[in-house]
N, C-alpha and C positions, 0 to 999 in steps of 0.2 A: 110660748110665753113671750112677753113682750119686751123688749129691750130695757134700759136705760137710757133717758132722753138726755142726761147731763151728766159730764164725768165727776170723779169727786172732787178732784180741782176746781171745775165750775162749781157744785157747790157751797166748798169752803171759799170761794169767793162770793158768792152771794148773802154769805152769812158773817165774812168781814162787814160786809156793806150794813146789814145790820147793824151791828157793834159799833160802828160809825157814825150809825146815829138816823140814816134813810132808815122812814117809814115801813111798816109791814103793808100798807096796801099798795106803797109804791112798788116793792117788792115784787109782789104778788103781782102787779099787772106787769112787771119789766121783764119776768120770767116766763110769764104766764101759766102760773103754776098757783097751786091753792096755798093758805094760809096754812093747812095742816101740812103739804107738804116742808113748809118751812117748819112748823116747830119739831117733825119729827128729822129734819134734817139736824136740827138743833139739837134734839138727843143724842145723835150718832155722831156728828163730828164736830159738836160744841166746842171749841177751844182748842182744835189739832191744825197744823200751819200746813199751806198748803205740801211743806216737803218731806211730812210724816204721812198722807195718804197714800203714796205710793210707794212703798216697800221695795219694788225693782228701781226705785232711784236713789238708793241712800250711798252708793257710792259710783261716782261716774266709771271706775275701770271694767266694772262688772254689768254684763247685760242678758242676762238668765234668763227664761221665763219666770213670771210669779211662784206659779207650781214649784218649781226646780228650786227657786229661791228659799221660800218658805220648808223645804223637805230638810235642809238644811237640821243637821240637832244642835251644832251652837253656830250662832250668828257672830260673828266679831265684827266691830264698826272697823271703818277703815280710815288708816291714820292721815293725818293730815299734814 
C-alpha cells in the first residue's frame, strides 16, 4: 500500500490557506493534488488547528509513541 505524500500538519495548512481566501485551483496546482483530494481533506480535518492533529504533541514532557499514547484509559491534559 502506498504511503502518505503529506502529513496532516501539511494538510491542515493547506486548508488554512483555503479559509484565507486562495483559490481551489490555485490549490490544487501548488499541491499538486486533485480538487477531491481537498474537499475530502476538508471532511476530516475541517476546523482542527494544526496542534490537535497530533496527539503525541499535546504536551512537550511526554514523548511516547502514538500507540502507547492512545492505550492510555484516561488521558489528563498537562498543566501549565
Amino acid at each position: 500500500m502506498k504511503g502518505k505524500r503529506f502529513t496532516e500538519e501539511q494538510t491542515i495548512s493547506s486548508l488554512k490557506e483555503h479559509e484565507a481566501g486562495a483559490k481551489m485551483s490555485d490549490l490544487v496546482r501548488k499541491h499538486n493534488v486533485s480538487e477531491q483530494s481537498i474537499y475530502r481533506w476538508k471532511s476530516k480535518y475541517g476546523g482542527m488547528e494544526v496542534s490537535e492533529a497530533n496527539p503525541e504533541c499535546l504536551c512537550g514532557k511526554f514523548h511516547w509513541p502514538v500507540s502507547r499514547y492512545l492505550s492510555q484509559s484516561t488521558l489528563v491534559s498537562c498543566p501549565k
